[in-house]
C-alpha positions in Angstrom: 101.4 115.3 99.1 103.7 113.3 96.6 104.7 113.5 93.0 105.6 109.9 92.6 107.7 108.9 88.9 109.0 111.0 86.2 106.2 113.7 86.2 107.6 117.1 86.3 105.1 119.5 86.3 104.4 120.0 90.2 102.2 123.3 90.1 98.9 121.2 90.8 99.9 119.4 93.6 102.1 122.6 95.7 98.4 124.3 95.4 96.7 121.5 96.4 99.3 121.1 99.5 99.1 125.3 99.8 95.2 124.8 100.4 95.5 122.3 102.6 97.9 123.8 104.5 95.3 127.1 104.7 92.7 124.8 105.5 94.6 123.9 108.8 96.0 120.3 108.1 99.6 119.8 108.7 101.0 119.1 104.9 104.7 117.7 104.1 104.9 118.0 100.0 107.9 115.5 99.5 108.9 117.1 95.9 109.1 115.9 91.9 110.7 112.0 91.0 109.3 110.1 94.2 109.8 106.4 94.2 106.8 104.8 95.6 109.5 103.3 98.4 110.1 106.6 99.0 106.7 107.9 99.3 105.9 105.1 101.6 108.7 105.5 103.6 107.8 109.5 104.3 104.4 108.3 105.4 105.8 106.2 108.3 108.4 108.5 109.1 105.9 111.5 109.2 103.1 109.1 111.1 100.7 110.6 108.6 97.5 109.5 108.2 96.7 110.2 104.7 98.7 110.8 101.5 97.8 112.5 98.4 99.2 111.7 94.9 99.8 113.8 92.0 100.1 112.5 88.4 100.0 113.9 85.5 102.3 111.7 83.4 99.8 108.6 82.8 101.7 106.1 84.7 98.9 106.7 87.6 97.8 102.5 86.8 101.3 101.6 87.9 102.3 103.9 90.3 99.3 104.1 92.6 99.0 100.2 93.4 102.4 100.2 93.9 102.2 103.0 96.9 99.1 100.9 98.1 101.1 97.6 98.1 103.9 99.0 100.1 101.7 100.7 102.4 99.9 97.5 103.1 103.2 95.7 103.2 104.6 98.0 105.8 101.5 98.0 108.3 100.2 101.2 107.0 96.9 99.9 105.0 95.0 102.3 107.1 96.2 105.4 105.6 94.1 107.3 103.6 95.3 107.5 100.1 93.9 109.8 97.3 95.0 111.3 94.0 94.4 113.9 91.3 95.6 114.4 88.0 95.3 113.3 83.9 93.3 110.6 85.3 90.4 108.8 83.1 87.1 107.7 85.1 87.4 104.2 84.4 91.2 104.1 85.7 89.6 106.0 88.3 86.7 103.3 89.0 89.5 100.7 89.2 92.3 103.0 91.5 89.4 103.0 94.2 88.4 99.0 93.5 92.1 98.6 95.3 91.4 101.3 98.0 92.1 104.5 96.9 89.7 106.7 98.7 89.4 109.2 96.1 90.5 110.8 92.8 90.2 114.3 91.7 90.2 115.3 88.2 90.8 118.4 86.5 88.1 121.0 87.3 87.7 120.1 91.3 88.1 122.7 93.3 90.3 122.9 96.5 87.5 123.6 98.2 85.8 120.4 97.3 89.3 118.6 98.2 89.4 120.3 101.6 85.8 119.0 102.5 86.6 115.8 101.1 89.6 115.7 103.6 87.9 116.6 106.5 85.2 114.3 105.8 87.2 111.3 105.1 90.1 111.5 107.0 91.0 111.0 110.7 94.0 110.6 113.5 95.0 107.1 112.6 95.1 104.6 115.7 
């Protein structure tokens, strides 16, 4: 789980992590103010094969492609990558046209993000 950019408010995203966590996934939550090169480079570091981003702050058009691109760039295009937040459904339509898996909105529960989880993500090769 990252909070990538300025966004403070982190609540959303440790719960998220927290029900992961109790849903038996191994989760690293990397903090507030990630740099997409920074989120990138805990992926690789960590091997993991999915990340989840947090935003709140509207910059979720910027700072999403930019994780993707550096994923890509660094061999990592296969890990999953979904989000939640402040995040309108077309923004959404067009975060997935470039490969994120899935966004969560306000209102999901972390029961439907657990599910989604298992259902969508897998030991990367």
């Amino acid at each position: 789980m990252a909070k990538p950019g300025l966004d403070g408010h982190d609540r959303g995203a440790k719960i998220i992590a927290r029900a992961l966590r109790d849903g038996g996934f191994e989760v690293i939550y990397t903090g507030l103010h990630q740099t997409p090169e920074m989120i990138a480079e805990t992926v690789l570091q960590e091997d993991a094969d999915a990340v989840g981003l947090s935003i709140l702050s509207g910059a979720h058009m910027t700072l999403f492609p930019e994780v993707m691109r550096l994923l890509k760039e660094r061999g990592a295009q296969d890990v999953v990558v979904f989000g939640g937040g402040i995040i309108p459904d077309d923004d959404a339509t067009k975060l997935k046209t470039i490969g994120v898996k899935q966004v969560f909105t306000p209102g999901a529960t972390t029961e439907d993000i657990i599910k989604w989880v298992r259902e969508n993500v897998s030991p990367r090769q």
